[in-house]
C-alpha positions in Angstrom: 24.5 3.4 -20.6 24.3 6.9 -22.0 27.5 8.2 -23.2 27.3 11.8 -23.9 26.2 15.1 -22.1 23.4 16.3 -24.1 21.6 19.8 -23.7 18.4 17.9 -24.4 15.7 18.9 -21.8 15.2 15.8 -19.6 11.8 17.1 -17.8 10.2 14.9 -15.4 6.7 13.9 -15.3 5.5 13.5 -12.0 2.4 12.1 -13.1 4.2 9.0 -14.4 5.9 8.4 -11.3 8.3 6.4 -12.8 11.1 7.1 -10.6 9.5 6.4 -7.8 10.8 3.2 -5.6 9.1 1.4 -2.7 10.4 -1.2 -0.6 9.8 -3.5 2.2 11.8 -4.6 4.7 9.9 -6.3 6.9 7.2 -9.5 5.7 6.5 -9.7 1.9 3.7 -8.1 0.4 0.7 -10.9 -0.6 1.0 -9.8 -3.8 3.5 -10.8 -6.5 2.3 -9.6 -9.6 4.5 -7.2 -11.8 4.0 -4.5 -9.3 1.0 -2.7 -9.9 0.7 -0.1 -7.1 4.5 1.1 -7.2 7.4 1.4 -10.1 10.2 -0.5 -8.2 10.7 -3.1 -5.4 13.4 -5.3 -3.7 11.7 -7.9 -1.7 14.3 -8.9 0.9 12.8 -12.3 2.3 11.9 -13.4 -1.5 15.2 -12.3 -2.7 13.6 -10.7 -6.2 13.4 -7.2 -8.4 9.9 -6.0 -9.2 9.3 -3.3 -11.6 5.8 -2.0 -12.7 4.2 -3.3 -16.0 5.5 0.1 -17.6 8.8 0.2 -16.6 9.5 -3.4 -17.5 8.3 -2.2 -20.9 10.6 0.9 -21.4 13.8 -1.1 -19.8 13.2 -4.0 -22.2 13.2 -1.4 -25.4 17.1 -0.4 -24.7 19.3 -2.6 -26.1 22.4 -3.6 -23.9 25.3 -1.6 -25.1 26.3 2.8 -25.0 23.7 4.7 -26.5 23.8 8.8 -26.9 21.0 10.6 -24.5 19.4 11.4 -27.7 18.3 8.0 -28.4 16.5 7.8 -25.3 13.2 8.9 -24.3 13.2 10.6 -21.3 10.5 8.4 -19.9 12.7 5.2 -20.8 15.7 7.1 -19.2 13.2 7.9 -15.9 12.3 4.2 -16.0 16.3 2.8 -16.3 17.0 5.2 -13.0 14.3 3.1 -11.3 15.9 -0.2 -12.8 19.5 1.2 -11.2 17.8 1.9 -7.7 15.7 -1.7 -7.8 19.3 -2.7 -8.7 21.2 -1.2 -6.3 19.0 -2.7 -3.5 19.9 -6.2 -4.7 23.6 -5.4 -4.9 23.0 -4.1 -1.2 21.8 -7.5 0.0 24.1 -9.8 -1.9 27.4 -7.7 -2.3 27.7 -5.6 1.2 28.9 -7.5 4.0 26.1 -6.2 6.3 23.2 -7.2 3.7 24.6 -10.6 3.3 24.2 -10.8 7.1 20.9 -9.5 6.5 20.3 -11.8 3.6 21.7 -15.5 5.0 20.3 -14.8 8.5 16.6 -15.4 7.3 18.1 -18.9 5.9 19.6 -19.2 9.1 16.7 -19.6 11.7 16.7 -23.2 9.7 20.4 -24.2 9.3 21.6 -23.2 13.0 18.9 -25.1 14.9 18.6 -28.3 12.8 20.0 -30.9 14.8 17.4 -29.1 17.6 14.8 -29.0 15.5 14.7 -33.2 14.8 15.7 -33.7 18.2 12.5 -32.1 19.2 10.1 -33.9 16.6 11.5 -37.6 18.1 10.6 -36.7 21.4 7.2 -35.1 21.4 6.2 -34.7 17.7 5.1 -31.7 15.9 4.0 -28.5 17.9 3.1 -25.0 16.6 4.3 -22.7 17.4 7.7 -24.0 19.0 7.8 -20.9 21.2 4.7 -21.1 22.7 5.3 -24.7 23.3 8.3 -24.2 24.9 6.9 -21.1 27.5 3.7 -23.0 28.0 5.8 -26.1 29.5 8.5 -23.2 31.4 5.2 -21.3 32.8 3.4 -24.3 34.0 5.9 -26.5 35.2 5.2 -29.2 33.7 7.7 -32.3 33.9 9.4 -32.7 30.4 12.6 -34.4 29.2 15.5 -31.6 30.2 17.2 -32.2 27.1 14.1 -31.7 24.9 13.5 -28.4 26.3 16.7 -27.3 26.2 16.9 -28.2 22.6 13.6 -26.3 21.6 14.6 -23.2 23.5 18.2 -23.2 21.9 16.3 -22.9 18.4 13.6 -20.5 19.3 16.1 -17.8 21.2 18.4 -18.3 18.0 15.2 -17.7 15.6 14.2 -14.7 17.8 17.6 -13.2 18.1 17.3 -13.3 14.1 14.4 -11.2 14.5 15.7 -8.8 17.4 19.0 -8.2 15.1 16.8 -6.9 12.0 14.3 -5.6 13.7 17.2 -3.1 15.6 19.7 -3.0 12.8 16.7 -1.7 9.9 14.9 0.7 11.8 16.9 0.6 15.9 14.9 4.4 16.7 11.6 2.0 16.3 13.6 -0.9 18.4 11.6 0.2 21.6 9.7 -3.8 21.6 12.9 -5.2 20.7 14.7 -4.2 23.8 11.9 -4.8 26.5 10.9 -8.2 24.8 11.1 -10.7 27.6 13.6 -12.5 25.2 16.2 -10.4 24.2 19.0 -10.4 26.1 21.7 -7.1 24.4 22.6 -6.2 21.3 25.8 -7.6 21.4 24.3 -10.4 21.8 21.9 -10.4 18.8 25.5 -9.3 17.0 27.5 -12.3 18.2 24.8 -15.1 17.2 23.9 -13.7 13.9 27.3 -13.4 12.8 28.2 -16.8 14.5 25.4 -18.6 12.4 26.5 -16.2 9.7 29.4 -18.2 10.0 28.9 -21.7 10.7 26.9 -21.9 7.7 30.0 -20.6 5.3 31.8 -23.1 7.0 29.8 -25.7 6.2 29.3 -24.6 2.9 33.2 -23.9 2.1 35.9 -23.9 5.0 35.0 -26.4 7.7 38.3 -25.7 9.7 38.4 -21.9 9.3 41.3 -21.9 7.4 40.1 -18.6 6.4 37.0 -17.5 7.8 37.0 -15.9 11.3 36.6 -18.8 13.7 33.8 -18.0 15.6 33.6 -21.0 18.0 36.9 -19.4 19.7 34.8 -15.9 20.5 32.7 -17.9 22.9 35.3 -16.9 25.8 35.6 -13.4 25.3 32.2 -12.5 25.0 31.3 -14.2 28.5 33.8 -12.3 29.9 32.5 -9.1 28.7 28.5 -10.2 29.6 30.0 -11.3 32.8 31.7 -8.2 33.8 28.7 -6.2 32.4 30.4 -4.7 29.7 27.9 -1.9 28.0 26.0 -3.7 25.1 26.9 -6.9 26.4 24.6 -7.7 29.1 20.8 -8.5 30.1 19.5 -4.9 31.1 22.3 -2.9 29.6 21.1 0.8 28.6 20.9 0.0 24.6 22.3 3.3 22.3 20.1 3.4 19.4 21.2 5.3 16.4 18.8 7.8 14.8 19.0 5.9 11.3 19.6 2.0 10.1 19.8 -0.4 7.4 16.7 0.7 5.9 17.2 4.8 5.5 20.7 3.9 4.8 19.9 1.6 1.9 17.3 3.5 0.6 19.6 7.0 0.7 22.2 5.4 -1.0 19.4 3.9 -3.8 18.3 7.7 -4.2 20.8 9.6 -4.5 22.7 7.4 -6.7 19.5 7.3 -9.1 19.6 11.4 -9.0 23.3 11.1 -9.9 22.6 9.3 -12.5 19.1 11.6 -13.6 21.0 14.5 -13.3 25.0 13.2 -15.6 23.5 14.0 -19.1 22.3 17.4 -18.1 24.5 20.5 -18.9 22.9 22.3 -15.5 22.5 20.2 -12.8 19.4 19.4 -10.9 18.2 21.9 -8.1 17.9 19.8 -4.7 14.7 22.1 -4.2 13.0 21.1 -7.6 13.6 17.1 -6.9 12.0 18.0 -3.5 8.9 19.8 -5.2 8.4 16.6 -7.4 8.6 14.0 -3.8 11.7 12.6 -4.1 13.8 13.8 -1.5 11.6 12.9 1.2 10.3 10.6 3.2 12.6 7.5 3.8 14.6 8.5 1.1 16.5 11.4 2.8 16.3 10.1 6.6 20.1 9.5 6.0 21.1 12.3 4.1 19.6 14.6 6.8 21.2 12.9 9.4 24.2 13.2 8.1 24.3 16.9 7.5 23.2 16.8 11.2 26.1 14.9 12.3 28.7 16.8 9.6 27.3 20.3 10.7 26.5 20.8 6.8 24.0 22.7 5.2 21.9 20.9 2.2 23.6 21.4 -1.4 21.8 23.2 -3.7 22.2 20.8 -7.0 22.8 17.3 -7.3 26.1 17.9 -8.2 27.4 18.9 -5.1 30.2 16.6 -4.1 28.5 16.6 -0.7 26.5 13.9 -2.1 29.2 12.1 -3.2 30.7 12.0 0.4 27.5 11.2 1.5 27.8 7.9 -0.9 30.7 6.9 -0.2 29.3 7.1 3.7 27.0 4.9 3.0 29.3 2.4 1.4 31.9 2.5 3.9 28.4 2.0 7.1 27.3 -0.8 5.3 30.1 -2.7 4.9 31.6 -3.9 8.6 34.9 -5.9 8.4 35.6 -7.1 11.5 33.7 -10.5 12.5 33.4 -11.5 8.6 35.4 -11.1 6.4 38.1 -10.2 9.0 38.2 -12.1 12.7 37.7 -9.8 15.5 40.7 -8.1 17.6 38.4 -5.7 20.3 35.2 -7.7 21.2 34.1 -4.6 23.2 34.2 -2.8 20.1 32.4 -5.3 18.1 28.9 -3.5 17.9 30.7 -0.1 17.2 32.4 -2.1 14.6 29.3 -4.0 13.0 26.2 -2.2 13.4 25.5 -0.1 10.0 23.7 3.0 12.1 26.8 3.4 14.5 29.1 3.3 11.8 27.0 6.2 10.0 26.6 8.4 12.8 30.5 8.2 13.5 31.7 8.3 9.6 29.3 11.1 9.5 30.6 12.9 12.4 33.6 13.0 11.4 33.4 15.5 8.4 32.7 18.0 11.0 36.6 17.8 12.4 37.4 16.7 8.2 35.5 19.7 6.5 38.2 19.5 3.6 36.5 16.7 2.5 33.4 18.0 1.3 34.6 19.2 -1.4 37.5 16.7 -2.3 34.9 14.2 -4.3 35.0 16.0 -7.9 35.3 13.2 -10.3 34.0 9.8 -8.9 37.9 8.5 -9.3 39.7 5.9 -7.5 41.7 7.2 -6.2 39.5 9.7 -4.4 37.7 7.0 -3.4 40.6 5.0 -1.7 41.9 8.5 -0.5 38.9 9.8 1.5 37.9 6.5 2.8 41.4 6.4 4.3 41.1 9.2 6.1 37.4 8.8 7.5 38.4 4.9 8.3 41.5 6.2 10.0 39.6 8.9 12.2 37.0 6.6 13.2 39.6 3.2 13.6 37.9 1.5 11.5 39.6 -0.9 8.8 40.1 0.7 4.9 37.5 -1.3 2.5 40.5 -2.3 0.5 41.7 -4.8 3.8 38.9 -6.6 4.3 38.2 -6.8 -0.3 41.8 -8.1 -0.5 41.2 -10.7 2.4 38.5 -12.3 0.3 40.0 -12.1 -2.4 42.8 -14.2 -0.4 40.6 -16.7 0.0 40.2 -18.8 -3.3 44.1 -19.0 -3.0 43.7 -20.4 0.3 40.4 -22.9 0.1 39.8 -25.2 -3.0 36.5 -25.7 -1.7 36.1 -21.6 -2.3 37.7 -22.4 -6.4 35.0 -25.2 -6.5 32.3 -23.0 -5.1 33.0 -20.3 -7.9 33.0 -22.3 -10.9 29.7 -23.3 -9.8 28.9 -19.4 -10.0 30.5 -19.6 -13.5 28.4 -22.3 -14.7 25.2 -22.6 -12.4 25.5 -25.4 -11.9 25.5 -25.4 -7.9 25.9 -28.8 -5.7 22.8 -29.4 -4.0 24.1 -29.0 -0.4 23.5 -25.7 0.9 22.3 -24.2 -2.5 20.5 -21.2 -1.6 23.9 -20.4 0.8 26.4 -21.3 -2.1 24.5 -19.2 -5.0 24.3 -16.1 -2.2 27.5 -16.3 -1.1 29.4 -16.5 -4.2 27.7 -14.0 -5.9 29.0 -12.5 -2.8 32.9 -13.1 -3.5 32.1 -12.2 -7.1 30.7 -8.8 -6.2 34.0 -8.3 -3.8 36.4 -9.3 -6.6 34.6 -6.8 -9.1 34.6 -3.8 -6.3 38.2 -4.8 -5.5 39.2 -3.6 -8.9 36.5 -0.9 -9.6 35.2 0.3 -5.7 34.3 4.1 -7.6 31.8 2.3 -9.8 29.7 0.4 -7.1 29.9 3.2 -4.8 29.1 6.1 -7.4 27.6 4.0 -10.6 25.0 7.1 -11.1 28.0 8.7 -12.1 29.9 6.5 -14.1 26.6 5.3 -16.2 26.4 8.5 -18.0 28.9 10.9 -19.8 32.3 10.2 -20.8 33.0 7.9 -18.2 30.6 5.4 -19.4 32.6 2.6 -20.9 32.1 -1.2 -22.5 33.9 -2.6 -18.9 31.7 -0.7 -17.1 29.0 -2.4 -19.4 30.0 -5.4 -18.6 30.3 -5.1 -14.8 27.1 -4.1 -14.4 25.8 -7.1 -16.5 27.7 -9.8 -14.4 25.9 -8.4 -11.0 22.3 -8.0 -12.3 19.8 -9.3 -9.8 19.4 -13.1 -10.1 15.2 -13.2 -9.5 12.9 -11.1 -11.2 8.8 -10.3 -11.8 7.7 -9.9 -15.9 5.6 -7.1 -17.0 3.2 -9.5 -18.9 2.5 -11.9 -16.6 2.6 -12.7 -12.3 5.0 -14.8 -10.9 8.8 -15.3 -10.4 11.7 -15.5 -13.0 15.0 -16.6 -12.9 16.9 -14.1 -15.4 18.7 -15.6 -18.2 22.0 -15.3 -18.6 23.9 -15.6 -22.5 27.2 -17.7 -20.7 24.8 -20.3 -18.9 23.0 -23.4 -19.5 18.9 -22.6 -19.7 18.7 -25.6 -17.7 21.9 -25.0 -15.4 19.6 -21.6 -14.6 16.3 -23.2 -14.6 17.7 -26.0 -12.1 19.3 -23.5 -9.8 15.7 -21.0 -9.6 14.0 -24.5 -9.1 16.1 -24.9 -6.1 16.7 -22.1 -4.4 12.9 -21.5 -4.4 12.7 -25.0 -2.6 14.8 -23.7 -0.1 12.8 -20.2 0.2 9.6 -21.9 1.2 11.3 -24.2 3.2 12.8 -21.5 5.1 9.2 -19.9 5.7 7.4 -22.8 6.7 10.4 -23.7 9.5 10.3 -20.1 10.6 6.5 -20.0 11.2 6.7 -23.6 13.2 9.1 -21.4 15.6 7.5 -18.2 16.1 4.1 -18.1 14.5 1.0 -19.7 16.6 -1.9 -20.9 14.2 -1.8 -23.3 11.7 0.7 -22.9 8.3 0.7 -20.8 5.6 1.1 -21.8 2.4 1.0 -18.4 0.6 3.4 -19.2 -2.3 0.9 -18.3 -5.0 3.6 -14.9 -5.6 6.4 -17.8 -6.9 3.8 -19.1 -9.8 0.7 -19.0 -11.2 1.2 -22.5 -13.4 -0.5 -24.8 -10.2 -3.9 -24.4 -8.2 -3.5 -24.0 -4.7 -4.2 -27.1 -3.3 -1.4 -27.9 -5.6 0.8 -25.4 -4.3 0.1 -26.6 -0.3 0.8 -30.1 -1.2 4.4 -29.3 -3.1 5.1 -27.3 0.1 4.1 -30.2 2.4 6.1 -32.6 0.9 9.7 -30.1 0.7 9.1 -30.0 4.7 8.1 -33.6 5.1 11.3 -34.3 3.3 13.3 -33.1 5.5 11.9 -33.5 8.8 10.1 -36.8 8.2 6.6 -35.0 9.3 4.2 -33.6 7.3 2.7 -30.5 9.0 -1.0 -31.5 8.9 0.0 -33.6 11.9 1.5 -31.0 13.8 -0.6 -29.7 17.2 -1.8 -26.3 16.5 -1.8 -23.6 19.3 -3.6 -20.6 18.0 
């Protein structure tokens, strides 16, 4: 943290590119070395930060603690602003209710459709792709035990509706194969059985009577009604409204402009709009949101980063990407569920709603509390929407209410995680830790560009932002994946809990392709290490799936 304004000239040096940020939302690059070809990443399905050789090198030279701008090269400063985006991408996925949907719905395409999945293997062995299995036997005819079928369509809809939902929620202008796939059935659908699975995995994991978590099994009723009365959104063939931005401009808006927020604190004259645009970054993917929201607000673009349109704009984008209703709150209005949930809807009506609020662009002056809690009052009562502060204060309800829950987070304290559900109980706690933290400072997480530098900069600060680093990282000196270490944790705890996570990661890939992918398996888990040979690498994989299916793949029936 820098904690002074300094008149020292902070140029930029386009040629270094070091601010510059690239992510992926879709399938993981093939290549994990310390990312050569861009200065930042979040990889989504891997779940790990990726900075350049060169930025890993400038961010390693600060020490932790406040230094004075003029300690700081302003090439190390460039390269902490990429750090902060690269961060903020992470906090998106673990800490905001819609990117922990995101996040746990990749894990579960394996955890909803287990029982299915065995089921299947008993009866007629290994077949790959399930889906193509499963149509070839529907097309042809053929005579095949009812309950077999049944059971290998119920987990390849569920793993495809998985795909439809991030597929529409990333990018939903692009959605146009998503909605005529032969498969997908509405949006609300996709909705209700991704947040269903969402569910019955937490529930598993930590409150197997929903003593606190919204009981999903009881929405059954009420959404039949609603498909069976052809409800908009809720039934095969119903017209599908697709919002002009998603997940992905959303996230990478908020990365942006909280990086420039923080580029620009420790300058006595702001930062023209026009000369970040001249040097690339306000384009591209990075200001899809922003534009759409001066669209939507009827605003013209601000002329310096400054403005405390951009702050509205921020606090936007954290009130879109965090839905309350359907987790962590149960739902009241099922027909209101995908104007409720889905991040694009919510931005385009939050964003709307400055034009009948035009007081508020100019009530975010100092990144404080209270205007936080103020302004997201009003645009959450215009819109109908829940404040932030209901839906933080429920989970924070819920270690009082589940001793499962207190269990769950000393595990988070210590790392030392039960085996059961790992990869679910490290992401979801890290989940109710972020909640607690933005319970008690929401103006840091939603502006931290702003609080990072200057005189708000403080040790607590400080030490928020080192309890929500990412957990996974790349190294600048050599390829492969790295669990970070942590000063209050056990080396092995740490070492234990990457080992297994990463079990479950490649376990999650290889049950996914069975389901969806023709062609034989992949084994391309060279990115996790570069310690083993390949053949090595296939066999360790073969044997975390033979595990726990009791097959190994090479005697699966390959369709290509």
């Amino acid at each position: 943290m820098m904690g002074n304004k300094s008149s020292q000239k902070l140029d930029f040096n386009p040629d270094l590119n070091l601010l510059e940020s690239l992510a992926n939302f879709a399938e993981p690059p093939p290549d994990f070395n310390a990312c050569l070809n861009a200065q930042g990443m979040y990889e989504t399905m891997r779940f790990v930060l990726r900075l350049s050789p060169r930025n890993h090198d400038l961010v390693d030279s600060l020490s932790s603690g406040i230094h004075t701008v003029s300690e700081v090269s302003p090439e190390a400063f460039q390269a902490y602003s990429t750090y902060l985006h690269e961060t903020v991408h992470w906090w998106q996925h673990v800490g905001s209710t819609s990117g922990l949907v995101l996040s746990l719905c990749y894990l579960a395409q394996s955890h909803s459709s287990l029982r299915q999945l065995r089921a299947v293997l008993a009866e007629i062995g290994g077949k790959k792709s399930l889906k193509r299995w499963a149509d070839d036997v529907l097309v042809q005819g053929k005579d095949h035990n009812p309950d077999v079928l049944t059971a290998a369509n119920i987990a390849v809809n569920n793993a495809l509706d998985v795909e439809f939902y991030k597929r529409y929620a990333m990018v939903p202008k692009k959605a146009e194969e998503v909605v005529n796939h032969s498969h997908f059935e509405s949006v609300g659908h996709c909705y209700f059985i991704v947040y269903g699975q969402l569910l019955g995995m937490l529930s598993d994991t930590v409150d197997p009577e929903f003593a606190a978590l919204p009981n999903a099994p009881k929405w059954e009723s009420i959404y039949a009604d609603l498909r069976n009365r052809k409800h908009v959104g809720f039934y095969c063939g119903s017209p599908v409204y697709r919002p002009r931005v998603g997940l992905h401009a959303i996230f990478e808006g908020q990365a942006r402009f909280i990086q420039l927020q923080f580029l620009d604190r420790p300058r006595r004259q702001s930062l023209t709009c026009e000369y970040m645009r001249s040097l690339g970054f306000l384009s591209g993917i990075y200001v899809e949101a922003f534009e759409e929201f001066l669209r939507l607000s009827e605003s013209d673009w601000p002329s310096t980063i400054d403005d405390p349109l951009i702050s509205l704009f921020l606090l936007i984008c954290d009130l879109a990407i965090n839905p309350t209703r359907g987790f962590p709150l149960d739902i009241v209005n099922m027909e209101r569920f995908i104007e409720d949930v889905d991040v694009g809807v919510r931005f385009s009506l939050l964003s709307s709603a400055v034009r009948e609020l035009p007081h508020l662009r100019q009530e975010i002056l100092s990144c404080s509390r209270d205007e936080y809690e103020k302004v997201a009052d009003e645009l959450t009562a215009f819109c109908k929407y829940d404040h932030p502060f209901q839906a933080l204060r429920a989970i924070a309800d819920w270690a009082g209410m589940l001793p499962s829950l207190r269990e769950l987070m000393e595990e988070h304290r210590t790392f030392e995680f039960n085996e059961t559900n790992q990869p679910i109980r490290v992401f979801f706690s890290h989940f109710v830790s972020f909640s607690q933290d933005r319970l008690k400072r929401p103006e840091f997480f939603c502006w931290p560009g702003a609080w990072f530098v200057g005189d708000r900069a403080s040790w607590e600060i400080g030490e928020i932002w080192l309890r929500h680093l990412s957990l996974f990282s790349d190294r600048g000196d050599k390829p492969g994946v790295y669990a970070r270490e942590w000063p209050t944790r056990s080396p092995v705890a740490v070492k234990d809990m990457f080992n297994r996570f990463y079990v479950g990661v490649v376990l999650y890939d290889l049950v996914r392709q069975w389901i969806l992918q023709d062609g034989p398996f992949l084994y391309e888990f060279d990115w996790l290490t570069q310690d083993f040979s390949q053949t090595q690498i296939e066999e360790w994989a073969k044997s975390i799936f033979e595990r726990l299916f009791g097959m190994n793949p090479d005697n699966f029936e390959v369709f290509d």
